[in-house]
C-alpha positions as CSV (number, residue, x, y, z in Angstrom):
1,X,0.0,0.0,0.0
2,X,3.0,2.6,1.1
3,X,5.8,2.8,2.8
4,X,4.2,3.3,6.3
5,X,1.8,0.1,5.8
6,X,4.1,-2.5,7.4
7,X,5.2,-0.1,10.5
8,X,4.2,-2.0,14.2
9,X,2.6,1.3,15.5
10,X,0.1,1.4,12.6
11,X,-0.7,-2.1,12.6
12,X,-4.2,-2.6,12.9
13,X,-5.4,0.4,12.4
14,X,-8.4,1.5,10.2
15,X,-8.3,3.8,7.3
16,X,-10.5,6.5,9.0
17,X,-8.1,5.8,12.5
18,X,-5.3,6.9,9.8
19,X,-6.7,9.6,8.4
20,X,-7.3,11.1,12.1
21,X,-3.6,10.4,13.1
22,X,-2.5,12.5,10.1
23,X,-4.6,14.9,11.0
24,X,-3.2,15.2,15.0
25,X,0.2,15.2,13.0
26,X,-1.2,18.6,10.5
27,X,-2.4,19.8,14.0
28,X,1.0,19.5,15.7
29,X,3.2,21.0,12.8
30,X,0.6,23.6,12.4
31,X,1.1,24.3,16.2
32,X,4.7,24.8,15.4
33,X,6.0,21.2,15.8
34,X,7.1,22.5,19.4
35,X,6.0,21.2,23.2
36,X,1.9,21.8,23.6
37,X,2.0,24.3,26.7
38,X,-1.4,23.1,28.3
39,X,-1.7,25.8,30.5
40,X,-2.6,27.5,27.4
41,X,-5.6,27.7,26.8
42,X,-5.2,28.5,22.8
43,X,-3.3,25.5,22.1
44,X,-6.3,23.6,23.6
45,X,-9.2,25.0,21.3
46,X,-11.8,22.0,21.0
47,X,-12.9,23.8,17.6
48,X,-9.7,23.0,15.4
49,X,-11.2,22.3,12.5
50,X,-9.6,21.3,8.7
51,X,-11.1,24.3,7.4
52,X,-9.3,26.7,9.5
53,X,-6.2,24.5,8.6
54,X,-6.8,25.3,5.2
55,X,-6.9,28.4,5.2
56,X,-4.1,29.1,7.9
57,X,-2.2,27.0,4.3
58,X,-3.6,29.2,1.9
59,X,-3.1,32.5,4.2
60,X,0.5,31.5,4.6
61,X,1.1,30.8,0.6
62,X,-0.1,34.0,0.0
63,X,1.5,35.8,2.3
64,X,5.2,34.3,1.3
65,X,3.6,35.2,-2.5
66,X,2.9,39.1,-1.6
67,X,6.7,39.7,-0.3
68,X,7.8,37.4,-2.9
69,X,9.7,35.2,-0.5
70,X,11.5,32.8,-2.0
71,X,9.4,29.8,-0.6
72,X,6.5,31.2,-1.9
73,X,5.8,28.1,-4.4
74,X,7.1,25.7,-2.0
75,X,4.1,27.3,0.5
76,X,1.5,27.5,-2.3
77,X,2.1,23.9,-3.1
78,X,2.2,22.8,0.6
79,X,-1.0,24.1,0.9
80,X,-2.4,22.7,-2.4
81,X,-1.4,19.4,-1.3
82,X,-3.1,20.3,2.5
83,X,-6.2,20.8,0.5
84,X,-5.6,17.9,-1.4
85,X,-5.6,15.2,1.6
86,X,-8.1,17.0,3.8
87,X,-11.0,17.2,1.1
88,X,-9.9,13.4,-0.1
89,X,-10.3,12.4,3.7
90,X,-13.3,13.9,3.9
91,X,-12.6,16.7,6.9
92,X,-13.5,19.5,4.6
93,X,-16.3,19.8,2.1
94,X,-16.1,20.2,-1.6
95,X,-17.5,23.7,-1.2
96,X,-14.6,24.7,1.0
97,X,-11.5,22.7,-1.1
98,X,-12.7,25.1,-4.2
99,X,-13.4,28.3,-2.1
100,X,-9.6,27.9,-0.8
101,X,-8.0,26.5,-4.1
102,X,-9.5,29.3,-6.0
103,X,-7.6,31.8,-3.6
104,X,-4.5,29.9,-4.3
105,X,-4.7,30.4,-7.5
106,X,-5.7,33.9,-7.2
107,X,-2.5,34.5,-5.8
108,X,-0.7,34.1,-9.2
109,X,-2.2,36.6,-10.9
């Protein structure tokens, strides 16, 4: 299936249990990749969503786009692709892939 398939930590796991550990991974590096202060009480927000990971990716790519940073099509593409897997899992709704992907694209012109 893929590279990961025959790891002992994901053995006997479902599809959908798969998709929601790749989502707590999105979560964390969108967090910063760094140590979850729970005294926090932002980092705890019950109402993460996929949509407001989307466009936390599409604000990003079009932020590096405006100062013409130099990852800017690395960051578009990063969240192209975090579009990609969250509308293909299911976590955001067609409506919301196109609404975000159109802003991407926006960016280039």
């Amino acid at each position: 299936m893929n590279l990961y398939a025959e790891h002992p930590a994901l053995q006997g796991l479902s599809t959908e249990q798969l998709a929601e550990l790749a989502l707590y991974g999105l979560r964390y590096r969108a967090l910063g990749a760094a140590d979850v202060d729970f005294s926090d009480p932002s980092r705890l927000d019950v109402y993460w969503t996929g949509e407001r990971l989307t466009k936390k990716a599409v604000k990003d790519a079009s932020k590096a786009a405006r100062v013409r940073n130099a990852l800017a099509e690395h960051r578009s593409s990063e969240a192209g692709g975090v579009l990609q897997a969250l509308c293909n899992c299911g976590v955001i709704d067609q409506e919301t892939y196109m609404a975000q992907y159109q802003l991407l694209l926006d960016q280039h012109r």
